[in-house]
C-alpha positions as CSV (number, residue, x, y, z in Angstrom):
1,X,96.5,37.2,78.4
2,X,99.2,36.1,75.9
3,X,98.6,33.9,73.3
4,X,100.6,31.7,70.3
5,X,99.8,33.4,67.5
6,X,97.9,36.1,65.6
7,X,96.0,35.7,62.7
8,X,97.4,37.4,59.9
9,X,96.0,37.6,56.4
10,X,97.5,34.8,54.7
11,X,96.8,32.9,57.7
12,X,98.5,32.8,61.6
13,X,101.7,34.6,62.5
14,X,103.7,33.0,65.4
15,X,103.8,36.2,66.9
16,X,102.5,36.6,70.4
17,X,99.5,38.7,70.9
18,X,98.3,40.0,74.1
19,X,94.8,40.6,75.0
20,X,93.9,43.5,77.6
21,X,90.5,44.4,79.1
22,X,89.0,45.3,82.0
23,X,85.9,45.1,84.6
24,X,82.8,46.7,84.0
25,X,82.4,50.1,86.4
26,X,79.5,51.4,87.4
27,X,78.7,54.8,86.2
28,X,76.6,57.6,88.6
29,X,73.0,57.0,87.3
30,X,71.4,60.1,85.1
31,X,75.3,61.2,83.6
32,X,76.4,60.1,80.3
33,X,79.8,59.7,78.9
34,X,81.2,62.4,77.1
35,X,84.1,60.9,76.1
36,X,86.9,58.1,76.1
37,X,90.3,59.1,76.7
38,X,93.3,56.8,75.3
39,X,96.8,57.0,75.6
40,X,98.3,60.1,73.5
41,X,101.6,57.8,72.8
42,X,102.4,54.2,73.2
43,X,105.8,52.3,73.8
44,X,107.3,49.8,71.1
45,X,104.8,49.2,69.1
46,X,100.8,50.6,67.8
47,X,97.7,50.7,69.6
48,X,94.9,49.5,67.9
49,X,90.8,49.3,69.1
50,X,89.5,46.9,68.1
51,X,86.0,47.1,69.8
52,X,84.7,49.5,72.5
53,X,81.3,49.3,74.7
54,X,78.8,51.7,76.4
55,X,75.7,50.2,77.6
């Protein structure tokens, strides 16, 4: 998803922002996660995480 803006802290920048995220998966029942693995580099720009979920 792509939107206007972003908000920025002096208010919105009219920079686009895009918004990624993905279906919930089914895990095998009695494991746990051990861990998250995210990208070791990205391209043009930062990657930031901003919220992350385990239930």
């Amino acid at each position: 998803m792509k939107t206007a803006y972003r908000n920025a802290g002096a208010g919105q920048d009219q920079t686009a922002a895009y918004i990624f995220a993905s279906a919930p998966i089914t895990l095998e029942t009695g494991k746990q996660v051990a861990s998250i693995t995210l990208p070791a580099s990205v391209n043009q720009g930062s990657l930031h995480v901003f919220a992350l979920a385990i239930s």
